[in-house]
C-alpha positions as CSV (number, residue, x, y, z in Angstrom):
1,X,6.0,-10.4,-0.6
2,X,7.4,-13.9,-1.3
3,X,9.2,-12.4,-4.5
4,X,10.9,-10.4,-2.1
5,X,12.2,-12.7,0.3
6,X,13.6,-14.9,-2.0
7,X,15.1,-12.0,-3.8
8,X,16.6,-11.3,-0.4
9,X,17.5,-15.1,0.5
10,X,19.1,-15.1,-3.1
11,X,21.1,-12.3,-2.5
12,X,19.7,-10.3,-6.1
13,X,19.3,-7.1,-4.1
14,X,22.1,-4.6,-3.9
15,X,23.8,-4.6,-1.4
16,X,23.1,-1.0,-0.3
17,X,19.5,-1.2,-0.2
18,X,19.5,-4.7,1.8
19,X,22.4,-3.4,4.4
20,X,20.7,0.0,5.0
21,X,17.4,-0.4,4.6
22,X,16.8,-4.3,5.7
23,X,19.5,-4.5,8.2
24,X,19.9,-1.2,10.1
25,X,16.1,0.3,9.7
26,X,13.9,-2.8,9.3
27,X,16.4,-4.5,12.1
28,X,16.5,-1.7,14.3
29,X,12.4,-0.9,14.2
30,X,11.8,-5.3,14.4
31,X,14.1,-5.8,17.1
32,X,13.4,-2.5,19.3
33,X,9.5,-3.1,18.6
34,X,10.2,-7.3,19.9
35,X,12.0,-6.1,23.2
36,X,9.7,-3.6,24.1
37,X,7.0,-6.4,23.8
38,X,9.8,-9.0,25.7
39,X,10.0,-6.2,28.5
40,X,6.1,-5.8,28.6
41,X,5.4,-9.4,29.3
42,X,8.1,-9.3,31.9
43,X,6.9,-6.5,34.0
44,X,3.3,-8.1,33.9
45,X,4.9,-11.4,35.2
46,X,4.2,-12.8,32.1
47,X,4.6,-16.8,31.9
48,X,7.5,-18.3,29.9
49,X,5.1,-19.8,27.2
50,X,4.5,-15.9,26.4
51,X,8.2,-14.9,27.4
52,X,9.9,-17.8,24.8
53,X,8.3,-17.1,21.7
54,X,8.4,-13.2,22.1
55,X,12.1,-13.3,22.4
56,X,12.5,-15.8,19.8
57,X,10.4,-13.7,17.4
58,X,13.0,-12.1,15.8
59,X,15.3,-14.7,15.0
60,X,14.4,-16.0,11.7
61,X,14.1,-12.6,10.3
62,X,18.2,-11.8,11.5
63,X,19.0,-14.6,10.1
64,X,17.2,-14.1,6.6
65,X,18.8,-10.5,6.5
66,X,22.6,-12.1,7.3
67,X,22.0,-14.4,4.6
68,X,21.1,-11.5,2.6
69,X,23.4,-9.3,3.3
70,X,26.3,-11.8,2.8
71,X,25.0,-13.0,-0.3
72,X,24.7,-9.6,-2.0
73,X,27.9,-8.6,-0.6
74,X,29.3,-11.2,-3.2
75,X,28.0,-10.2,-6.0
76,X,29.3,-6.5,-5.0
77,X,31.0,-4.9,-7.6
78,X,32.4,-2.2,-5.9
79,X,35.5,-2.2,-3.3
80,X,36.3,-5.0,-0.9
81,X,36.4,-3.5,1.8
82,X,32.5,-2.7,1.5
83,X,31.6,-6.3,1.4
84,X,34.0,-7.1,4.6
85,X,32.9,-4.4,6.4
86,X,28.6,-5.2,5.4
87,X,29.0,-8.6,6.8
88,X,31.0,-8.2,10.1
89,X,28.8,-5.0,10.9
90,X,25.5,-7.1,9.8
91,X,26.6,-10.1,11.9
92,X,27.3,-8.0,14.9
93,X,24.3,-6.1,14.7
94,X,21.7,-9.0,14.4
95,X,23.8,-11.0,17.2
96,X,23.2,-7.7,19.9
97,X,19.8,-7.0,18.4
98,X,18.5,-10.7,19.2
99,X,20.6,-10.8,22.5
100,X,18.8,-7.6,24.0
């Protein structure tokens, strides 16, 4: 597990595999699960020492994968308009994910 994040955090996975699978899958299932568990605390009038940390939950792993994303788009081989297009769309998705 460790090997992987700093494989991740070093950019040394292709770029395909971190923007599809790490971004759009593992975002989409981590940030969907995190609201639905933000949304349960509210409706049971959860307090905000509960309501904080479960919005904030998802945060450092958005960040990790923009990192990731952005560093394996540089070491892209393949045409540049891949490696504009992974970052914008990976920095967009992570910034709505964690704002809803």
């Amino acid at each position: 597990m460790k090997e992987r994040i700093e494989a991740l955090w070093r950019g040394n996975i292709p770029l395909d595999i971190v923007f599809w699978r790490f971004a759009v899958i593992y975002g989409l299932v981590l940030n969907a699960a995190t609201s639905l568990l933000f949304m349960t605390l509210l409706v049971n009038d959860a307090g905000l020492h509960w309501l904080i940390p479960a919005f904030l939950l998802p945060i450092p792993y958005n960040l990790l994968i923009i990192v990731a994303v952005w560093r394996s788009a540089g070491r892209y081989d393949g045409p540049r308009q891949w490696v504009d297009w992974s970052r914008f769309a990976t920095v967009l998705l992570m910034v709505v994910l964690t704002a809803s």
